[in-house]
One Martini backbone bead per residue (centre of mass of N, CA, C, O) as a GRO file, in nm:
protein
  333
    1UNK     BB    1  11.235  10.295  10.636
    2UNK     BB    2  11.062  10.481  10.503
    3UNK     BB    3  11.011  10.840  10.557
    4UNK     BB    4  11.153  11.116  10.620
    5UNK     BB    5  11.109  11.288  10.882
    6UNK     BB    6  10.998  11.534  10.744
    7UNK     BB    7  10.782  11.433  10.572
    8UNK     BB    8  10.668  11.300  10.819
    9UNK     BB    9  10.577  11.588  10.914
   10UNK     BB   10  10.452  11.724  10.694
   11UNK     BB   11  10.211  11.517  10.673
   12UNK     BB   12  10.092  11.551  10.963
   13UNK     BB   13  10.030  11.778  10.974
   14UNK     BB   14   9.848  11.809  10.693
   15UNK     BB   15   9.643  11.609  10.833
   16UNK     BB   16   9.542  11.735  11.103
   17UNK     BB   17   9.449  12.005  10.943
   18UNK     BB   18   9.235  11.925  10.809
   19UNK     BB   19   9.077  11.755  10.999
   20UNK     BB   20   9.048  12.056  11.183
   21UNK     BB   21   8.882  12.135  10.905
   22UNK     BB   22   8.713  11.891  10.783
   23UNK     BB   23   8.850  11.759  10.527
   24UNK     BB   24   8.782  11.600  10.327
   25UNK     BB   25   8.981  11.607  10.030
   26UNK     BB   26   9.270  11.578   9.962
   27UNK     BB   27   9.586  11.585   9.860
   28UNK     BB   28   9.950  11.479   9.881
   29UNK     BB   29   9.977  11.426   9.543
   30UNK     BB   30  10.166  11.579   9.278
   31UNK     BB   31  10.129  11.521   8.935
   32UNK     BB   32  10.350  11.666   8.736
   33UNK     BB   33  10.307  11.734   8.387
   34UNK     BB   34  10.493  11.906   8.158
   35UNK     BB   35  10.604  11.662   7.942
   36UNK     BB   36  10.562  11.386   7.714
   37UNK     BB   37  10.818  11.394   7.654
   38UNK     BB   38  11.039  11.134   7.519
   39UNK     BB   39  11.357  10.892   7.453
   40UNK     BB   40  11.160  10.695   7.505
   41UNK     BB   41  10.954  10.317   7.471
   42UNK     BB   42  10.809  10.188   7.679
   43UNK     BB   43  10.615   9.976   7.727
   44UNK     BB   44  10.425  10.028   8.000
   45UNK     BB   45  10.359  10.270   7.898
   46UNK     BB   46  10.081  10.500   7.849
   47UNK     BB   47  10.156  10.810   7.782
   48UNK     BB   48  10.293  10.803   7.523
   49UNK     BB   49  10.015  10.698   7.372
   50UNK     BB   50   9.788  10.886   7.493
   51UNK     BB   51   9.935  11.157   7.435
   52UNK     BB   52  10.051  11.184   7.146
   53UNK     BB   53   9.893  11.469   7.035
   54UNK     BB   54  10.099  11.632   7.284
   55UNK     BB   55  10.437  11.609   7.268
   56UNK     BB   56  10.501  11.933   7.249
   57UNK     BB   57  10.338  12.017   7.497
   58UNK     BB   58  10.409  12.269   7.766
   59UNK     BB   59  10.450  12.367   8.096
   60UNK     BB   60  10.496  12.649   8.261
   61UNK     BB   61  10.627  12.755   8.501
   62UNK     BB   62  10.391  12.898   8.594
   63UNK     BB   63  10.183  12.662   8.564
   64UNK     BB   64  10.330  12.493   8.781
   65UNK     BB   65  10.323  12.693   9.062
   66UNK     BB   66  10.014  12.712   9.041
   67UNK     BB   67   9.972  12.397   9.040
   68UNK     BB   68  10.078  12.392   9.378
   69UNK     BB   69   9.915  12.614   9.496
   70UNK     BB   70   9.610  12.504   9.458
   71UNK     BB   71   9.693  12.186   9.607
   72UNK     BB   72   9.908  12.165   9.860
   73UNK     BB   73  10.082  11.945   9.818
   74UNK     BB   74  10.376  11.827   9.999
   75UNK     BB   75  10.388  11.672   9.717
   76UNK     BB   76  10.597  11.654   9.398
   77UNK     BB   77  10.596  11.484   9.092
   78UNK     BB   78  10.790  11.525   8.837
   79UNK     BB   79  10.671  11.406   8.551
   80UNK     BB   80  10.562  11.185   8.272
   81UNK     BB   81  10.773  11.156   8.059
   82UNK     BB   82  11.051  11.364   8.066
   83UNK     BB   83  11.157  11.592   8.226
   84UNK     BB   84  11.486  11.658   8.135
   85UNK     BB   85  11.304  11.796   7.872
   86UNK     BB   86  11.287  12.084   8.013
   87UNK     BB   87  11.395  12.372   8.019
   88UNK     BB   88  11.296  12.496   8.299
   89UNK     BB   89  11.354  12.237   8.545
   90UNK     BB   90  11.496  12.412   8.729
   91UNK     BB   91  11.305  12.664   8.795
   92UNK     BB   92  11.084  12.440   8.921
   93UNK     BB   93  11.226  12.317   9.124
   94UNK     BB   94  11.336  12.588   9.302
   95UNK     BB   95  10.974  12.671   9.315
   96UNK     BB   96  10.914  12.472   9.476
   97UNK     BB   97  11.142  12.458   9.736
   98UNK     BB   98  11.048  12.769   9.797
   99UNK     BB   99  10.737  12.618   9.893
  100UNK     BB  100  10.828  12.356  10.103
  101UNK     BB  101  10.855  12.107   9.900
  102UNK     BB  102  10.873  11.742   9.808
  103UNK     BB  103  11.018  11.619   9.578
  104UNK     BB  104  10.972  11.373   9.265
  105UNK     BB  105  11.208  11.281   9.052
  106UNK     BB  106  11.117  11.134   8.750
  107UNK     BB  107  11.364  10.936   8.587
  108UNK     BB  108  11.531  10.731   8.307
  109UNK     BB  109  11.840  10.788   8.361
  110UNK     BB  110  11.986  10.941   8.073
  111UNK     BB  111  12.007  11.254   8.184
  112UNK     BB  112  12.114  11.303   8.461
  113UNK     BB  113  12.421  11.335   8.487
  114UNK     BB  114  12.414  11.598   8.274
  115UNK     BB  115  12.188  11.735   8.518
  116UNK     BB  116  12.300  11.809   8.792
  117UNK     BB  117  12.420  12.068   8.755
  118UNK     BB  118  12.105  12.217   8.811
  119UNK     BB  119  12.127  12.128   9.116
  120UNK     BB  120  12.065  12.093   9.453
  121UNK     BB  121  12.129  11.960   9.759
  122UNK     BB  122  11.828  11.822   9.925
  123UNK     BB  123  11.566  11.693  10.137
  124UNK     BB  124  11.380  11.810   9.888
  125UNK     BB  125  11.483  11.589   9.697
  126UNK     BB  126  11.422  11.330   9.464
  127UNK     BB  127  11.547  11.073   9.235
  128UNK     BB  128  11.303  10.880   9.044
  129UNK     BB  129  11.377  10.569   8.923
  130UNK     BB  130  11.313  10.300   8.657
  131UNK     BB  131  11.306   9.965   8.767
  132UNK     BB  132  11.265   9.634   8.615
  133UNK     BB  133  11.546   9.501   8.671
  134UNK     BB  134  11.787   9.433   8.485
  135UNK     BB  135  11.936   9.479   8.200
  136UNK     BB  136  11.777   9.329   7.983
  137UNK     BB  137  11.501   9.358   8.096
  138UNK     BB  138  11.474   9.661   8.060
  139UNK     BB  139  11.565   9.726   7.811
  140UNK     BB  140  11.354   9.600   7.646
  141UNK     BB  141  11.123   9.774   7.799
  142UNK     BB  142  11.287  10.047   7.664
  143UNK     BB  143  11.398   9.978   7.358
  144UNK     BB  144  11.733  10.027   7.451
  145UNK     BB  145  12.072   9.993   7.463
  146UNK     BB  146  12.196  10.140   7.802
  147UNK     BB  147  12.007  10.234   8.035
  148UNK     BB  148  12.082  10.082   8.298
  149UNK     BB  149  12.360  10.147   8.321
  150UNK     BB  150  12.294  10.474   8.275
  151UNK     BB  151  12.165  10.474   8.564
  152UNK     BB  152  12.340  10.352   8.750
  153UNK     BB  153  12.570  10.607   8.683
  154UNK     BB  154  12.381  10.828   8.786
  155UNK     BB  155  12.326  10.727   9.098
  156UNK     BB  156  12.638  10.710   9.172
  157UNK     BB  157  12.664  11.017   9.122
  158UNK     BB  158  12.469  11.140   9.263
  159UNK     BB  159  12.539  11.043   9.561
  160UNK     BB  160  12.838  11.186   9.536
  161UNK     BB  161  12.697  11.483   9.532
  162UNK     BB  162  12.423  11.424   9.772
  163UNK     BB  163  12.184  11.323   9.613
  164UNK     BB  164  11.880  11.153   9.634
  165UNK     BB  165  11.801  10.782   9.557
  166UNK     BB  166  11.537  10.653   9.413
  167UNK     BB  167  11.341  10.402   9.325
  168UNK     BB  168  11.109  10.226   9.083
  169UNK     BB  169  10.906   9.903   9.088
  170UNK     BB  170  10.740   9.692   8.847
  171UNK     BB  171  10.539   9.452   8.842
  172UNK     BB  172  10.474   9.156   8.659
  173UNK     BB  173  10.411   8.874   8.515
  174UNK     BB  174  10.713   8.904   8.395
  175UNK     BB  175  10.832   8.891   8.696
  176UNK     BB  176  11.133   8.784   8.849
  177UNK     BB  177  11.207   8.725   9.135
  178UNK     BB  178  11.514   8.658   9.143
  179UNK     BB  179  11.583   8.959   9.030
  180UNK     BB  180  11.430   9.144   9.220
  181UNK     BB  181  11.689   9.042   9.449
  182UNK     BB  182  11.900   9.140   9.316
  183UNK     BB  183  11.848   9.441   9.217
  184UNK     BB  184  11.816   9.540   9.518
  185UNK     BB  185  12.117   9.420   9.591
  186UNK     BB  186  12.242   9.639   9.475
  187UNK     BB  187  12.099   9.919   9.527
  188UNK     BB  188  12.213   9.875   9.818
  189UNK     BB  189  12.539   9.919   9.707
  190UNK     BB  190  12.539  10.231   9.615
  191UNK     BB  191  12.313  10.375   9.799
  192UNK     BB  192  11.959  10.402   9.835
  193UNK     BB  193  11.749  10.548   9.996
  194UNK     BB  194  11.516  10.402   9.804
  195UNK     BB  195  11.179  10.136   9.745
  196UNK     BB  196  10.952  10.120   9.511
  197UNK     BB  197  10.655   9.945   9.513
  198UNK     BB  198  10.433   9.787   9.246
  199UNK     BB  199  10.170   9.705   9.040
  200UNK     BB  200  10.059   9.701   8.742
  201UNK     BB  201   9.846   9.916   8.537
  202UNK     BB  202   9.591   9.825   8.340
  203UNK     BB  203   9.659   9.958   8.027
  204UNK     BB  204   9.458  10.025   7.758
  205UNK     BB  205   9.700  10.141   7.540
  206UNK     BB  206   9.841   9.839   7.639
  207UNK     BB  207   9.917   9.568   7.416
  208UNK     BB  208   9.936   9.389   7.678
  209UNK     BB  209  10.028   9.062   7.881
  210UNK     BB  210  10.101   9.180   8.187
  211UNK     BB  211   9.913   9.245   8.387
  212UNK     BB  212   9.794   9.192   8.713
  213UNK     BB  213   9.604   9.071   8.907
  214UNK     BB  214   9.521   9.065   9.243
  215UNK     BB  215   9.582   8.779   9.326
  216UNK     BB  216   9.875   8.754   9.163
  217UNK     BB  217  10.004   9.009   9.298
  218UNK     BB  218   9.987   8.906   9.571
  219UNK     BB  219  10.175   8.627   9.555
  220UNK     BB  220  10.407   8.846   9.469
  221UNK     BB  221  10.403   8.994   9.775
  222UNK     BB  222  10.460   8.737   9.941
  223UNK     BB  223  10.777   8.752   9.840
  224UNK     BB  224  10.875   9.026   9.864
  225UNK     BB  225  10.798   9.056  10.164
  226UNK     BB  226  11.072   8.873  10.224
  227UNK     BB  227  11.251   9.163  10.203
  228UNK     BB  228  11.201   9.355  10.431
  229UNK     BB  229  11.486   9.319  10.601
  230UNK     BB  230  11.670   9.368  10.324
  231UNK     BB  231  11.570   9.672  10.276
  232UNK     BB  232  11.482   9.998  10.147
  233UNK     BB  233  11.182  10.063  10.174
  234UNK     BB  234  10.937  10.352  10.094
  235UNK     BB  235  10.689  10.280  10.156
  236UNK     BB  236  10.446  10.170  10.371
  237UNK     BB  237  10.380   9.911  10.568
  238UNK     BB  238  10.068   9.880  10.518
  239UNK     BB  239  10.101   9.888  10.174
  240UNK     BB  240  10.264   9.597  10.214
  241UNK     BB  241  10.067   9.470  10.324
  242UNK     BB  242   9.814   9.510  10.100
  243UNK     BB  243   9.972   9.370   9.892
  244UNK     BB  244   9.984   9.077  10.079
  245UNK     BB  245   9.726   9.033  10.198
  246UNK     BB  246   9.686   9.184  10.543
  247UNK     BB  247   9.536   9.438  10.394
  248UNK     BB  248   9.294   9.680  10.415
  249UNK     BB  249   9.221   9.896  10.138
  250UNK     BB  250   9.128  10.205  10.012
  251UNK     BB  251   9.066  10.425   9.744
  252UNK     BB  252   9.219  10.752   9.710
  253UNK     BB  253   9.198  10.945   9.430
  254UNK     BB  254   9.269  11.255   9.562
  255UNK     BB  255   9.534  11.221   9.644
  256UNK     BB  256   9.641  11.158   9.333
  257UNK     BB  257   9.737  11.416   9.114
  258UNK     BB  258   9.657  11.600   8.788
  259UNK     BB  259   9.917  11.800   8.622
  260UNK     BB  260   9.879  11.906   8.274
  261UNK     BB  261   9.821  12.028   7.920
  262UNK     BB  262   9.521  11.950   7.966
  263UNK     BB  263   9.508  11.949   8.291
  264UNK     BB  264   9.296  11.804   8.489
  265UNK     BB  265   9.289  11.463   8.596
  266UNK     BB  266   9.036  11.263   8.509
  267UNK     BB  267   9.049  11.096   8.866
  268UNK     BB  268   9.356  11.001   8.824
  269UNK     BB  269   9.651  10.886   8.704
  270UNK     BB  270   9.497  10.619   8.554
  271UNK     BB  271   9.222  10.797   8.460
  272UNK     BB  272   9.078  10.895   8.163
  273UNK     BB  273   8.778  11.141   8.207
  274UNK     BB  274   8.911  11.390   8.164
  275UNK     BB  275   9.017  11.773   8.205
  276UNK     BB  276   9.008  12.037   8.415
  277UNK     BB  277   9.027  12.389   8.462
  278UNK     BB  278   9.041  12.318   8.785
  279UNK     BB  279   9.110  12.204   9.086
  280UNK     BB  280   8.802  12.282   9.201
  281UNK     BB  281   8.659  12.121   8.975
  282UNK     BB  282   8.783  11.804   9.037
  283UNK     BB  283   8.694  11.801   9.375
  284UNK     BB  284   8.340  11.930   9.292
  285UNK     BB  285   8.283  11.722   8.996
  286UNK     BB  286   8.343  11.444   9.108
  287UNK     BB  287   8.269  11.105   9.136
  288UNK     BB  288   8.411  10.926   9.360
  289UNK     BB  289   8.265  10.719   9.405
  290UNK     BB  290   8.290  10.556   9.106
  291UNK     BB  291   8.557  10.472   9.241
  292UNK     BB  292   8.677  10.162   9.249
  293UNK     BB  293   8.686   9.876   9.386
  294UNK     BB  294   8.349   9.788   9.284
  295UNK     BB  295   8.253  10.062   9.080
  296UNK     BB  296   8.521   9.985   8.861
  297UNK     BB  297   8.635   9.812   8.656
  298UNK     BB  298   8.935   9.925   8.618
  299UNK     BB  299   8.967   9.894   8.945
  300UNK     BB  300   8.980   9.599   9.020
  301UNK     BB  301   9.322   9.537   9.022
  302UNK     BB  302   9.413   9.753   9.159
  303UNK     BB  303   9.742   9.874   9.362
  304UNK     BB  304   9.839  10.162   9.348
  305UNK     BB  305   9.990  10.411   9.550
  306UNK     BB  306   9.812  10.647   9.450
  307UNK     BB  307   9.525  10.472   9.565
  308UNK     BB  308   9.645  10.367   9.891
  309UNK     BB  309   9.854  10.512  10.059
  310UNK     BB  310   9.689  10.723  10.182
  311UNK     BB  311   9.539  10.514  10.351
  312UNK     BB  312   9.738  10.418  10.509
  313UNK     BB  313   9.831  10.655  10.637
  314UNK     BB  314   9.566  10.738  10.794
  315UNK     BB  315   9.584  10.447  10.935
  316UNK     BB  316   9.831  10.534  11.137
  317UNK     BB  317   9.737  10.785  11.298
  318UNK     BB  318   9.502  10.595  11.425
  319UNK     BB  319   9.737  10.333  11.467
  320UNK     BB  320   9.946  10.280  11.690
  321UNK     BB  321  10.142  10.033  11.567
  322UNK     BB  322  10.174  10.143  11.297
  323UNK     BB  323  10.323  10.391  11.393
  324UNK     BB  324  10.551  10.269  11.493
  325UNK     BB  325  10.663  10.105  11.301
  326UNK     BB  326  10.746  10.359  11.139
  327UNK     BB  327  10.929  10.477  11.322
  328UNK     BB  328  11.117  10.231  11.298
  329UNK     BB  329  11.145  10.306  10.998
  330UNK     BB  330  11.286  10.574  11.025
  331UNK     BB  331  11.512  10.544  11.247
  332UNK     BB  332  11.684  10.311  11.031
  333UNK     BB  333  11.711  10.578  10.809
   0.00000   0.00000   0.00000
């Protein structure tokens, strides 16, 4: 399926001028993160762990808003914690939409049904749901049981009012193909918009052994790619290469950025070593070069699409057959 075609011009754009004005670092996607508080607890998030400290401090509408403009950046994730636990979160919804930029609202879908209400359906706008499994297995992952139900029939209710509606599936080491063919069998049903997936990244606040290396990744990703014309992928053709082991990709940690209560996350959403106070103290007191496999042993296994899908992106652009792909990809969604 690949990105809708707006989202898709929107990039190409921003893409383009970047280059044409020398900029080699700019972020593609902003993780904004209003409030690390939320209503389950998963045992595979890091967030709300590692942030046990700040779990009642939110980010003020205007300090969204400031850091969209910051940014630049044409993608909005708006995560946490639960974004539908924020006050706001219609306000800031509405002002990122008039900022002209593409959200996605990521929700563990229990809250979801009855916040609808708050909301119009928009082409920028996209309720980003975290499915790792079928019910029980779900249920178990977040800790409270009938979790996976209410995200399905928020899901089918968002659907049916009109608005865009992603998954997002993270795959651990006990994660079963059959399983996760089921599920996207399922959600195909519904239907969703698109499946975003991606091996998950070893939290050291999480104390389990549940996370890929990066050989076993690809193992399960090479099984997961023969998936690929029966399902609607949101991913880029070339990160789908990626995971199965078919295409080398670089770790862009610029690409997505992250603002939270505590500042700017350095150096990307998923390693912490501290937090700066001003996007460009981010980008220009960074040493990127020191992150990524081969630099930081924490990043020796990940493979997950916010450092690495932005260098597809990248490399579509430059390669003709690439760019078909996708483009093929695009027009069948």
């Amino acid at each position: 399926m690949g990105f809708p075609r707006q989202l898709s011009y929107s990039l190409g754009k921003y893409l383009i001028g970047n280059a044409l004005r020398g900029i080699k670092r700019y972020p593609l996607v902003l993780m904004l993160e209003p409030t690390f508080r939320c209503n389950l607890t998963c045992n595979g998030c890091g967030r709300i762990r590692e942030y046990s400290d700040i779990l009642d401090e939110t980010l003020s509408l205007q300090e969204c808003l400031n850091a969209v403009d910051a940014a630049g950046a044409p993608v909005v994730s708006i995560t946490g914690g639960e974004p539908l636990l924020v006050p706001e979160i219609q306000q800031i919804v509405d002002g990122i939409i008039a900022k002209r930029r593409f959200i996605h609202l990521c929700t563990n879908g229990t809250l979801l049904a009855e916040s609808l209400s708050k909301f119009t359906p928009s082409p920028n706008l996209s309720f980003v749901l975290h499915l790792d499994g079928l019910a029980e297995s779900h249920d178990r992952a977040a800790g409270q049981p009938g979790v996976f139900d209410a995200a399905i029939a928020a899901m089918r209710k968002a659907k049916r009012e009109g608005f865009r509606v992603l998954v997002n599936t993270t795959i651990y080491k006990t994660t079963a193909f059959e399983e996760i063919e089921q599920l996207f069998t399922l959600l195909s049903s519904i239907p969703v918009d698109g499946i975003m997936t991606a091996p998950a990244f070893g939290y050291q606040a999480v104390d389990a052994d549940v996370f890929l290396t990066r050989p076993e990744a690809i193992a399960a990703f090479q099984r997961i790619d023969t998936l690929r014309t029966r399902f609607p992928f949101y991913n880029t053709p070339l990160y789908l290469d990626f995971l199965a082991g078919k295409q080398d990709l670089v770790c862009m940690p610029w690409s997505t950025i992250t603002r939270n209560p505590k500042g700017w996350k350095r150096p990307c959403y998923l390693i912490t070593d501290g937090h700066c106070a001003s996007y460009r103290e981010l980008m220009e007191d960074t040493a990127w070069e020191t992150y990524g496999p081969g630099n930081d042993p924490r990043c020796e296994h990940c493979m997950v699409h916010c450092g690495f899908e932005a260098n597809a992106v990248s490399v579509t652009l430059r390669r003709p057959s690439a760019m078909w792909r996708t483009i093929k990809g695009n027009l069948r969604g």
